[in-house]
TORMARGU-631552 format. One record per residue (C-alpha): x, y, z; chain; residue in three letters. Coordinates in nm, 4 decimals. Layout:
BEGIN
NODE         xx         yy         zz   kette   rest
NODE          X          Y          Z       A    ALA
...
// end
This chain:
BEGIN
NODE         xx         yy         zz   kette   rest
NODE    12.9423    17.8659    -2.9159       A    UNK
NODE    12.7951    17.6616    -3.2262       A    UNK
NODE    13.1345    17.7225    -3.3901       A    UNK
NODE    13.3543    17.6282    -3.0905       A    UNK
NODE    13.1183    17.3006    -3.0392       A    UNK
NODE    13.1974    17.1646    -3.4178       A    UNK
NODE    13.5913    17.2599    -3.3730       A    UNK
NODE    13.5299    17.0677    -3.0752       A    UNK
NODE    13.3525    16.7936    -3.2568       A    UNK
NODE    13.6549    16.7637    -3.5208       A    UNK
NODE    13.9144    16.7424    -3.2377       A    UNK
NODE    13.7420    16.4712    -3.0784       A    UNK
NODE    13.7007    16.3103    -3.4200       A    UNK
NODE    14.0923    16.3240    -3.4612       A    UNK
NODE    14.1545    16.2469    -3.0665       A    UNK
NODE    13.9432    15.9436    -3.1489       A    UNK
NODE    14.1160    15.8503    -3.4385       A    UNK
NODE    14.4644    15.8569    -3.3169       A    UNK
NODE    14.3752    15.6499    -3.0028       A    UNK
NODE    14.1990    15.3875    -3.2174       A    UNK
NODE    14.5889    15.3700    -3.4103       A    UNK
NODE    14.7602    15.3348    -3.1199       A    UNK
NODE    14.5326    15.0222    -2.9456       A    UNK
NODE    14.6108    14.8647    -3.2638       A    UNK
NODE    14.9979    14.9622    -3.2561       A    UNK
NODE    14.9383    14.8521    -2.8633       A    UNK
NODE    14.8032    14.5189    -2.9705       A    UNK
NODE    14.9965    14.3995    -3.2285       A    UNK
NODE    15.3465    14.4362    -2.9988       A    UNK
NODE    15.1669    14.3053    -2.6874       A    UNK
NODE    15.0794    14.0152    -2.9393       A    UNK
NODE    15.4454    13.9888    -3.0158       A    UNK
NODE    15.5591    13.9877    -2.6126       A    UNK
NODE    15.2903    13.6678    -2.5989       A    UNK
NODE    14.9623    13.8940    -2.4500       A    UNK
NODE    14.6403    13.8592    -2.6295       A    UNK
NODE    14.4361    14.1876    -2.6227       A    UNK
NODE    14.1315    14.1951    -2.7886       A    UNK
NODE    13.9696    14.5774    -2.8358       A    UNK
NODE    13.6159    14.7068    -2.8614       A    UNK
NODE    13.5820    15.0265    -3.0833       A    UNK
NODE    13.1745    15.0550    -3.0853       A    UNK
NODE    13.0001    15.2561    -2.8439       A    UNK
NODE    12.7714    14.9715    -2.6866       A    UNK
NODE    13.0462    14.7255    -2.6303       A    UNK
NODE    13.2234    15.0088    -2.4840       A    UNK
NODE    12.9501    15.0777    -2.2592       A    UNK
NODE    12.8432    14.7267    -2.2041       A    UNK
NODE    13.1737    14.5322    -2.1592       A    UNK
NODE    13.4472    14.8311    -2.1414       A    UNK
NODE    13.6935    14.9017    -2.3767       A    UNK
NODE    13.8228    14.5619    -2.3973       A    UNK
NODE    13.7217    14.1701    -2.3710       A    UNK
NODE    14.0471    14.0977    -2.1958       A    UNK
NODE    14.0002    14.3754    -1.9510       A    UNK
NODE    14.2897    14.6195    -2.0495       A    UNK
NODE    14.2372    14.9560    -2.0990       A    UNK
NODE    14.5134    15.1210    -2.3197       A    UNK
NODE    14.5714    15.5163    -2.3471       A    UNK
NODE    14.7827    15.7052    -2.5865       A    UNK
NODE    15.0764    15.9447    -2.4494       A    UNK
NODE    14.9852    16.1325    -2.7741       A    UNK
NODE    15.1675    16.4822    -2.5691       A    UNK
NODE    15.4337    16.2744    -2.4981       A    UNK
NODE    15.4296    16.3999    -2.1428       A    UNK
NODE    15.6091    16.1086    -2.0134       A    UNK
NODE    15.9420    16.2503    -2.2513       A    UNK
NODE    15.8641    16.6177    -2.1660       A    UNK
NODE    15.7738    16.6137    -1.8137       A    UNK
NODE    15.8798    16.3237    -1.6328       A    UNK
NODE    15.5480    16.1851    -1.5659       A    UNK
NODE    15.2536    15.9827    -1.7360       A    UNK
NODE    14.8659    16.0274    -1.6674       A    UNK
NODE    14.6697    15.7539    -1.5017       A    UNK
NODE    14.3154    15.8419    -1.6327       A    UNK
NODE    14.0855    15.7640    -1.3430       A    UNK
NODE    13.7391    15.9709    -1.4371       A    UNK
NODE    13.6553    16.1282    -1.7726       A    UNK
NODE    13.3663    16.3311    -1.9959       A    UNK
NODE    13.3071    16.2562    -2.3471       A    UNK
NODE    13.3376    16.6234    -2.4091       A    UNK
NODE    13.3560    16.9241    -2.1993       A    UNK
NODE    13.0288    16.9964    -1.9751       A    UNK
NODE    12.9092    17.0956    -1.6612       A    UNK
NODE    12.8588    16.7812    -1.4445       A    UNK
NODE    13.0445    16.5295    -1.3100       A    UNK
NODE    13.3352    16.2500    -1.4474       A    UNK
NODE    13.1873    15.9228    -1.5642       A    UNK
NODE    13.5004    15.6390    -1.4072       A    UNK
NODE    13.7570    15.5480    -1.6666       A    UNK
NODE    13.8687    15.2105    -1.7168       A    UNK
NODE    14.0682    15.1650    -1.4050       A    UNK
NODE    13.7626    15.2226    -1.1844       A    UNK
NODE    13.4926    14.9858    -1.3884       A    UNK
NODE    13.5043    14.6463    -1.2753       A    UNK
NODE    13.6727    14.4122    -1.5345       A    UNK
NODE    13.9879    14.5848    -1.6275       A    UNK
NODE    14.3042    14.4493    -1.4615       A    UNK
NODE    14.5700    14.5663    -1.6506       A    UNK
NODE    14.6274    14.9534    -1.7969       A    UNK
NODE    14.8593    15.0350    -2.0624       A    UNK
NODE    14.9925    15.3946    -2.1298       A    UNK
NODE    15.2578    15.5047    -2.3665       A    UNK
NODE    15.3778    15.6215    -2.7092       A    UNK
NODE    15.5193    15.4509    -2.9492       A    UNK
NODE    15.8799    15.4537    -2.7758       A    UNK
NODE    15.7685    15.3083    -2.4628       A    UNK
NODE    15.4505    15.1384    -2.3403       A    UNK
NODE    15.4056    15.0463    -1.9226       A    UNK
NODE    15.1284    14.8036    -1.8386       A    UNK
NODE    14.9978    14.8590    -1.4761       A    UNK
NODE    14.8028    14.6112    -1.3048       A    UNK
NODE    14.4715    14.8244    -1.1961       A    UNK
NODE    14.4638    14.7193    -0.8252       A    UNK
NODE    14.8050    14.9119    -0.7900       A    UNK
NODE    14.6799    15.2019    -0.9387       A    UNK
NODE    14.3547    15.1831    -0.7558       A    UNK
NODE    14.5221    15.1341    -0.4534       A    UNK
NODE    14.7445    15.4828    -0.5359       A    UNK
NODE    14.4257    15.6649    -0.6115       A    UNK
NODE    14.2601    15.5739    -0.2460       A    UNK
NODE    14.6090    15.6611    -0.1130       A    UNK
NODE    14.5678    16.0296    -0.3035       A    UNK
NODE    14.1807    16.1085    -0.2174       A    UNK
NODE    14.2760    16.0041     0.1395       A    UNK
NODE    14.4767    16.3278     0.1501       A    UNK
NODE    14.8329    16.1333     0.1968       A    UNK
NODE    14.9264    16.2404    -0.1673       A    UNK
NODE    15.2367    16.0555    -0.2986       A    UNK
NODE    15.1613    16.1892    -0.6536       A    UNK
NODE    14.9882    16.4918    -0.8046       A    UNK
NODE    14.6282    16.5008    -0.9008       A    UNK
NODE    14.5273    16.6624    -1.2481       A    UNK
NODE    14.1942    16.7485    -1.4086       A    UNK
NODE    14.1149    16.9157    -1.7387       A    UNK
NODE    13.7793    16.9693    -1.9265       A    UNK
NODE    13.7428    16.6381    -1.9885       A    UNK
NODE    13.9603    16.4215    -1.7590       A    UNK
NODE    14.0786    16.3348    -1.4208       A    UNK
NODE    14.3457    16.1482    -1.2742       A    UNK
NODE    14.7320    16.1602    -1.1276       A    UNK
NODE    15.0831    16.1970    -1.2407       A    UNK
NODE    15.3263    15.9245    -1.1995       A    UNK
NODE    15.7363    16.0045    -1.2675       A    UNK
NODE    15.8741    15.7551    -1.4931       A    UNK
NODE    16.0957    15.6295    -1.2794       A    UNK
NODE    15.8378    15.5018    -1.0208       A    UNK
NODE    15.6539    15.3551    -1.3644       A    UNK
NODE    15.9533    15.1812    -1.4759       A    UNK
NODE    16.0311    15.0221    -1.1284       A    UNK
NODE    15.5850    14.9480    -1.0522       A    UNK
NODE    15.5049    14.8096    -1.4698       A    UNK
NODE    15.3861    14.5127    -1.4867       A    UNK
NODE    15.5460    14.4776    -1.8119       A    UNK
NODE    15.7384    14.7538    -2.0539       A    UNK
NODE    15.7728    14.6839    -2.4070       A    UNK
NODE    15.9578    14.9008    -2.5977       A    UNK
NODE    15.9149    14.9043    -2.9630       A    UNK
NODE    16.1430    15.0569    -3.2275       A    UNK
NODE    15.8906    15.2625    -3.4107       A    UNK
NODE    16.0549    15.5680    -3.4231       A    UNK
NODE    16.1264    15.5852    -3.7637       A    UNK
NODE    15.7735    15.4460    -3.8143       A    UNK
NODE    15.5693    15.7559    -3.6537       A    UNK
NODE    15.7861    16.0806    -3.7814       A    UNK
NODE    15.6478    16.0830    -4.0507       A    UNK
NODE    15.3293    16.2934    -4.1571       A    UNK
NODE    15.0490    16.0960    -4.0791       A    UNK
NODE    14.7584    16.2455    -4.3405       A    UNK
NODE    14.6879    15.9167    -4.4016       A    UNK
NODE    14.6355    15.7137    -4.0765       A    UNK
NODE    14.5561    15.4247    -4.2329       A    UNK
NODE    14.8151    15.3577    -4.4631       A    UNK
NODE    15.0572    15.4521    -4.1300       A    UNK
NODE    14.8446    15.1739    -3.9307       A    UNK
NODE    14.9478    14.9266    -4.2378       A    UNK
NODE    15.2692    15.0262    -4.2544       A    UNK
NODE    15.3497    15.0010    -3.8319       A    UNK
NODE    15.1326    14.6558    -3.8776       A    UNK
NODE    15.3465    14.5184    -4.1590       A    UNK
NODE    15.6523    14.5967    -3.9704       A    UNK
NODE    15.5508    14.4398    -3.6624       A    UNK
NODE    15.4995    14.1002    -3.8691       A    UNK
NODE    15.7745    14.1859    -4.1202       A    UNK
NODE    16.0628    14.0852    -3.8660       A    UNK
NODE    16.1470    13.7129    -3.8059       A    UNK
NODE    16.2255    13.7225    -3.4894       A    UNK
NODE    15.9586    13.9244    -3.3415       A    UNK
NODE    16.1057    13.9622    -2.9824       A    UNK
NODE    16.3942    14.1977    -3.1478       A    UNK
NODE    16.1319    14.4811    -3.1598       A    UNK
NODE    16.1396    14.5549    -2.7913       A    UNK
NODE    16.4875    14.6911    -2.6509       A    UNK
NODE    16.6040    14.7310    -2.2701       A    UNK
// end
């Protein structure tokens, strides 16, 4: 079990990691589409405040579910690792979040959080529209792309393709690199394509 808790331990590490390089990825091309998101990394202003002081909440399609299946995962209750008890509410469901972005670094929807609390009540009231999920350490429901596209409050879609492929050993010369690109381009509103 001791063994299983440290491989545990360096996933998370590496979970955390990549998340942390997306928000900034997130931010920087939000930045460029003319919204301001300012992120909290530490634990207590995570705690405290949430996971940002402009109340978005952004999560990483690091599966790339949205390209495999069809669908993207609105996070609504999660565990810090896996353990009997119950969810502690993600993002969505704390007060001060209004908008949630979800994505990869193809595509990124931002939701406004009263529609996707309002499909979550819709769900636990037994009149499903979408699919509930749960693993070890989160909970939520699967929306098809196709509903996203047509709900988002925004999409932004960046060209970072040829920015990601690559081998990422070294995360943060890759967060340098995607940042430099972002700012490298004149006219910063030829990032994002239809």
């Amino acid at each position: 079990m001791e063994t299983s808790c440290k491989d545990y331990q360096k996933y998370r590490q590496a979970q955390l990691q990549d998340g942390e390089l997306f928000q900034d990825f997130v931010v920087d091309i939000a930045w460029q589409a003319g919204l301001a998101i300012a992120q909290y990394t530490s634990k207590p202003y995570q705690f405290a405040i949430g996971e940002s002081r402009t109340g978005v909440e952004i999560k990483h399609d690091k599966a790339r579910l949205a390209k495999k299946t069809g669908n993207i995962c609105i996070e609504v209750a999660e565990k810090a690792r896996p353990r009997p008890g119950p969810y502690a509410p993600s993002g969505i469901m704390r007060d001060g979040h209004w908008l949630y972005a979800i994505g990869d670094y193809d595509v990124v929807w931002f939701f406004a959080n009263n529609l996707l609390r309002g499909l979550y009540k819709v769900i636990v009231a037994n009149k499903p529209k979408y699919r509930r999920y749960e693993t070890p350490t989160s909970q939520g429901f699967l929306v098809p792309t196709r509903d996203a596209d047509r709900w988002a409050a925004l999409i932004l879609r960046p060209d970072a393709k040829g920015k990601v492929d690559k081998a990422t050993a070294g995360l943060e010369a890759l967060a340098r690199e995607l940042h430099q690109a972002a700012f490298d381009n004149p006219n910063q509103l030829e990032l994002f394509t239809d």
